[in-house]
NUKOL-638631 format. One record per residue: residue number from 0; residue in one letter; x, y, z of N, C-alpha, C in turn. Coordinates in Angstrom, 3 decimals. Example, Ala and Ser with C-alpha at 12.3 -4.5 7.8 and 13.67 -1.06 7.14 Angstrom:
BEGIN
<rec><k>0</k><r>A</r><n_east>13.190</n_east><n_north>-5.690</n_north><n_up>7.800</n_up><ca_east>12.300</ca_east><ca_north>-4.500</ca_north><ca_up>7.800</ca_up><c_east>13.200</c_east><c_north>-3.300</c_north><c_up>7.800</c_up></rec>
<rec><k>1</k><r>S</r><n_east>12.850</n_east><n_north>-2.250</n_north><n_up>7.080</n_up><ca_east>13.670</ca_east><ca_north>-1.060</ca_north><ca_up>7.140</ca_up><c_east>12.900</c_east><c_north>0.030</c_north><c_up>7.870</c_up></rec>
END
This chain:
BEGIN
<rec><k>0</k><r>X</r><n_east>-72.766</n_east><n_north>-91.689</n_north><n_up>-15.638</n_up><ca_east>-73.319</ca_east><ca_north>-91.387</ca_north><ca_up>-16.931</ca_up><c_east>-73.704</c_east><c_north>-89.906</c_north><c_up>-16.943</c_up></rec>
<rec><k>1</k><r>X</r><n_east>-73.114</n_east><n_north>-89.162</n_north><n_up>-17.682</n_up><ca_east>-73.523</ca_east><ca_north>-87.791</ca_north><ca_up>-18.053</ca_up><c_east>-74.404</c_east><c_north>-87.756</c_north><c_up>-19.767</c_up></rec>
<rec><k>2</k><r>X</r><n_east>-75.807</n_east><n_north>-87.070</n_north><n_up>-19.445</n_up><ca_east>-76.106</ca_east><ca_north>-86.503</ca_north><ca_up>-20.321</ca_up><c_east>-76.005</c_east><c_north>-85.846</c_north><c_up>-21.724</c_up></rec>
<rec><k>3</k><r>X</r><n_east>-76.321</n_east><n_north>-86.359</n_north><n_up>-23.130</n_up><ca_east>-75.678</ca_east><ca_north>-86.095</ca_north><ca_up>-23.842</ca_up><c_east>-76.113</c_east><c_north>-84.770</c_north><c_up>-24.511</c_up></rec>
<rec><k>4</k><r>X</r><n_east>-75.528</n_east><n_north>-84.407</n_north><n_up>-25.730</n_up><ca_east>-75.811</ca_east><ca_north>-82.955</ca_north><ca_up>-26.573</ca_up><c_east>-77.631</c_east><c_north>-83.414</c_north><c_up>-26.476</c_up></rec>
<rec><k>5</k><r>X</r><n_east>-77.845</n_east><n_north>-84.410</n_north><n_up>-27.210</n_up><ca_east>-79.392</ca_east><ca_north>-84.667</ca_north><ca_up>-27.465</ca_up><c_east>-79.992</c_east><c_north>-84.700</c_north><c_up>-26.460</c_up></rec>
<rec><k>6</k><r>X</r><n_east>-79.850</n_east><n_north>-85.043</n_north><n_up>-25.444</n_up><ca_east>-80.705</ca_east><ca_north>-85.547</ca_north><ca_up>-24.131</ca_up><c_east>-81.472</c_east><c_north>-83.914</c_north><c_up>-23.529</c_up></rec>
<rec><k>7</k><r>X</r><n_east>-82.765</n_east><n_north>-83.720</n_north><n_up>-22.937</n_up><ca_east>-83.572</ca_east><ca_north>-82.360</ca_north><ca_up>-22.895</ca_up><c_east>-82.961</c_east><c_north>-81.921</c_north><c_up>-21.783</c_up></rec>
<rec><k>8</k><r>X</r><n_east>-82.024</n_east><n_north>-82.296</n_north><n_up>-20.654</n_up><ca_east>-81.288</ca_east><ca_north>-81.906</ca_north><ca_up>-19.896</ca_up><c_east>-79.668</c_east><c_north>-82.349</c_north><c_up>-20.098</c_up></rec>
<rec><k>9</k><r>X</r><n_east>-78.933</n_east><n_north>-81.817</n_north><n_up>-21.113</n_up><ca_east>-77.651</ca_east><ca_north>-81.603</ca_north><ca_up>-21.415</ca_up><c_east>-76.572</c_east><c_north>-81.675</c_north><c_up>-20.069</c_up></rec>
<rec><k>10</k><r>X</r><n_east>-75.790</n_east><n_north>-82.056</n_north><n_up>-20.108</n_up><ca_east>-74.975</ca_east><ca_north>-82.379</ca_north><ca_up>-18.848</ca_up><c_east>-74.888</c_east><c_north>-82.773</c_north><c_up>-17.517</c_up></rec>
<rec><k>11</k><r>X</r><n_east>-76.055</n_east><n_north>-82.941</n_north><n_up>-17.322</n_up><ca_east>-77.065</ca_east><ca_north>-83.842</ca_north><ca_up>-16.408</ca_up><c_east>-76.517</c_east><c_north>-84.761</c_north><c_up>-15.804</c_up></rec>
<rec><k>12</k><r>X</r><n_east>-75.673</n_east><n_north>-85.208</n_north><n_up>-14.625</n_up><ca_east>-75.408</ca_east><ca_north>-86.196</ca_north><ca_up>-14.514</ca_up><c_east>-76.308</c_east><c_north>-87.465</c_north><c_up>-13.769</c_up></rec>
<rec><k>13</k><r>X</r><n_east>-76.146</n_east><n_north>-88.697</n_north><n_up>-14.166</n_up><ca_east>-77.381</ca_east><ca_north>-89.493</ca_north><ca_up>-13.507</ca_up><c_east>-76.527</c_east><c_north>-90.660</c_north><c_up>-13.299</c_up></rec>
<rec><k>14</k><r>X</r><n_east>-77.183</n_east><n_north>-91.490</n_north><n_up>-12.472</n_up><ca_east>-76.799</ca_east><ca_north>-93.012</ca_north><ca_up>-11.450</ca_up><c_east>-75.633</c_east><c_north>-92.705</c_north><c_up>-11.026</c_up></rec>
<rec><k>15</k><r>X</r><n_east>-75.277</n_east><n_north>-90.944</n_north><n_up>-10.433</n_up><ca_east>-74.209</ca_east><ca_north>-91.191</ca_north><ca_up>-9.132</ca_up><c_east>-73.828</c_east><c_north>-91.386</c_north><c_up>-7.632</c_up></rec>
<rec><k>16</k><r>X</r><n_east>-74.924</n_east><n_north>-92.740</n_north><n_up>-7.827</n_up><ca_east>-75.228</ca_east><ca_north>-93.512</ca_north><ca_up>-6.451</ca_up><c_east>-74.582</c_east><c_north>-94.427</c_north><c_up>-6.632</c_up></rec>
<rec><k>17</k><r>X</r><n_east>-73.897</n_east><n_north>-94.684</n_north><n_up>-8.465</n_up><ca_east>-73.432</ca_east><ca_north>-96.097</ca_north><ca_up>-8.604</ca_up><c_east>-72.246</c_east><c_north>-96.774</c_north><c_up>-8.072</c_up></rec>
<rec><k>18</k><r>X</r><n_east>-71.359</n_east><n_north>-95.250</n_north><n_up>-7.811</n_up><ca_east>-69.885</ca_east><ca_north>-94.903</ca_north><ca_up>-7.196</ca_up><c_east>-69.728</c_east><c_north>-95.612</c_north><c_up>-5.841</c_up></rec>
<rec><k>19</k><r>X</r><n_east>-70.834</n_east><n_north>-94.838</n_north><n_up>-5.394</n_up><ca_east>-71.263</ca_east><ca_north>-95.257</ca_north><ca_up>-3.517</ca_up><c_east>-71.097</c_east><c_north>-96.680</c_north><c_up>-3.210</c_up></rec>
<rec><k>20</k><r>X</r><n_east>-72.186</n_east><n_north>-97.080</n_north><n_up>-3.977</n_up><ca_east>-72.894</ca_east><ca_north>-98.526</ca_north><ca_up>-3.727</ca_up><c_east>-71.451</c_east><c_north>-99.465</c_north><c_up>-4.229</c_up></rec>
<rec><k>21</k><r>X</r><n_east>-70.834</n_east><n_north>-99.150</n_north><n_up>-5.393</n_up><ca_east>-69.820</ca_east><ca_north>-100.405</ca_north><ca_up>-5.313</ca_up><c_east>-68.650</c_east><c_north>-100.469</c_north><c_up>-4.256</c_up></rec>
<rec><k>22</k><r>X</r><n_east>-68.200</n_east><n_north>-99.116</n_north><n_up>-3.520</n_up><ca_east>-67.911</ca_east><ca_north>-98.860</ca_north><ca_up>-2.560</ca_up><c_east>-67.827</c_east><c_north>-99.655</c_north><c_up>-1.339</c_up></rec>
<rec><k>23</k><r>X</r><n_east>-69.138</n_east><n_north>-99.474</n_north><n_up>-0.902</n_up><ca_east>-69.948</ca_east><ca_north>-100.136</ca_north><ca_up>-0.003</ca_up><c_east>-69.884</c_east><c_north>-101.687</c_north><c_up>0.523</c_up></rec>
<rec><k>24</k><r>X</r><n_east>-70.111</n_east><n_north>-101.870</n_north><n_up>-1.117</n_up><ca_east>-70.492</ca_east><ca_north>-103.368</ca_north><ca_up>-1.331</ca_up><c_east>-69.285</c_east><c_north>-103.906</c_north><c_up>-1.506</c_up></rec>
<rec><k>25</k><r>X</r><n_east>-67.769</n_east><n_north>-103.581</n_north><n_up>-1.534</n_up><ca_east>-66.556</ca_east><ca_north>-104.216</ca_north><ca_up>-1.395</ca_up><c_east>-66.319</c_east><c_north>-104.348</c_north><c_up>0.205</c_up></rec>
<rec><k>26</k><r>X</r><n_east>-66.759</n_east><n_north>-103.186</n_north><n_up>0.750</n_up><ca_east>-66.570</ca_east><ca_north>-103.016</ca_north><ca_up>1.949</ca_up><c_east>-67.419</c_east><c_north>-103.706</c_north><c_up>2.776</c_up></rec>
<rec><k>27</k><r>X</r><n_east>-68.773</n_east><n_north>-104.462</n_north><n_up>2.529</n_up><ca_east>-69.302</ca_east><ca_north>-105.363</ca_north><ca_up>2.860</ca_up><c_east>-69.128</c_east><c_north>-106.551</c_north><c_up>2.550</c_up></rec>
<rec><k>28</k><r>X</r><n_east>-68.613</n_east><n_north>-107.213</n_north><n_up>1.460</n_up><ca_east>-67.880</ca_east><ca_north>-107.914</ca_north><ca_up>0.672</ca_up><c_east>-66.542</c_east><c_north>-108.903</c_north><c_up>1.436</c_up></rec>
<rec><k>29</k><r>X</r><n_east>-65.326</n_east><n_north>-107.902</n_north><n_up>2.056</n_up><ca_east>-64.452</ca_east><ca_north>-107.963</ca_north><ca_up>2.322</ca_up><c_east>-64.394</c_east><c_north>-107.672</c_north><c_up>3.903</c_up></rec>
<rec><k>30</k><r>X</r><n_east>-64.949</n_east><n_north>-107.119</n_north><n_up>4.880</n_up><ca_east>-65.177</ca_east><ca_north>-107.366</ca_north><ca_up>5.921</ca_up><c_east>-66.141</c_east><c_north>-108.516</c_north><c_up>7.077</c_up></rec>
<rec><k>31</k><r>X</r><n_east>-67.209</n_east><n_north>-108.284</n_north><n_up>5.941</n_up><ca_east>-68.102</ca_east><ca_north>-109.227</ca_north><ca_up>7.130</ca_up><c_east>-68.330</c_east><c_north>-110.124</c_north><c_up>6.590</c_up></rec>
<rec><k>32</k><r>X</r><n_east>-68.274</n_east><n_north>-110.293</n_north><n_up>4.927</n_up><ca_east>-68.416</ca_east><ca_north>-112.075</ca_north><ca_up>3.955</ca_up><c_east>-67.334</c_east><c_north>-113.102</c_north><c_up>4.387</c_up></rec>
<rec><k>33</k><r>X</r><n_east>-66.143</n_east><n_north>-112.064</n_north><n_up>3.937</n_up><ca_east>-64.658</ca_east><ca_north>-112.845</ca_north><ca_up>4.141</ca_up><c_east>-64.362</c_east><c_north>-112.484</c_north><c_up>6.136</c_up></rec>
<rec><k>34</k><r>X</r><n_east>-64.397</n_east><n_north>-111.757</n_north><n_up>6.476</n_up><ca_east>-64.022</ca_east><ca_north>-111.553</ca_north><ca_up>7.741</ca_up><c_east>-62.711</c_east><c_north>-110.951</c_north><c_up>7.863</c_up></rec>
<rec><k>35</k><r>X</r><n_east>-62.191</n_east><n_north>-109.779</n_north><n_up>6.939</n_up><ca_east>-60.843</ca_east><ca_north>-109.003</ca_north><ca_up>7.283</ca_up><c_east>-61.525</c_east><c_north>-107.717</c_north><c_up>8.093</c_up></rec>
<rec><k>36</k><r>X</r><n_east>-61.118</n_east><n_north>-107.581</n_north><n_up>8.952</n_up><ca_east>-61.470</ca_east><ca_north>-106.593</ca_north><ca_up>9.737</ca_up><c_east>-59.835</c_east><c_north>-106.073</c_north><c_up>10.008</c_up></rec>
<rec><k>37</k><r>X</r><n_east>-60.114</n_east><n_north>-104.271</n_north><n_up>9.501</n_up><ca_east>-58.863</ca_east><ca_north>-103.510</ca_north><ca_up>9.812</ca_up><c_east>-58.337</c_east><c_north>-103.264</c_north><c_up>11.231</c_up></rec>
<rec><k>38</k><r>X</r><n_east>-57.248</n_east><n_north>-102.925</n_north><n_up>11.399</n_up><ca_east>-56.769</ca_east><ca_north>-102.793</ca_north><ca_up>12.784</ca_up><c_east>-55.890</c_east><c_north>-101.510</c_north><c_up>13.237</c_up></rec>
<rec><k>39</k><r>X</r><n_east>-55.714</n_east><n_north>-101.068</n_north><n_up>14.195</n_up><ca_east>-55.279</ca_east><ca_north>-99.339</ca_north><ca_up>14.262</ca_up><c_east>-53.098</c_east><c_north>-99.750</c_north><c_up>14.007</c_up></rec>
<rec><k>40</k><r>X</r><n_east>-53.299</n_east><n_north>-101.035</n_north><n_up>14.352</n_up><ca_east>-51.856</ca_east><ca_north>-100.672</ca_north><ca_up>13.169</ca_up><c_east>-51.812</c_east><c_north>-101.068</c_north><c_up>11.724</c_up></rec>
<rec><k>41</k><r>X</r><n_east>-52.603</n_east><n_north>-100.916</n_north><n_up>11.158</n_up><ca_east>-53.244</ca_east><ca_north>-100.952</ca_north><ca_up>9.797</ca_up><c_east>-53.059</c_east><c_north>-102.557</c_north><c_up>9.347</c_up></rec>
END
């Protein structure tokens, strides 16, 4: 979410932790919920 014309800090960007965290949370999700664990021949 970026900041709009009205907002008292204009271009401001805010909740870009949100990127991270869904990230994360697939990657916690899909490794240790389900149990796929990657391997060095992919």
């Amino acid at each position: 979410m970026v900041a709009g014309r009205d907002a008292a800090t204009f271009g401001e960007a805010k909740n870009s932790w949100l990127t991270g965290t869904a990230a994360w949370t697939f990657v916690d999700v899909s490794q240790y919920i389900l149990g796929i664990q990657p391997t060095l021949a992919g």
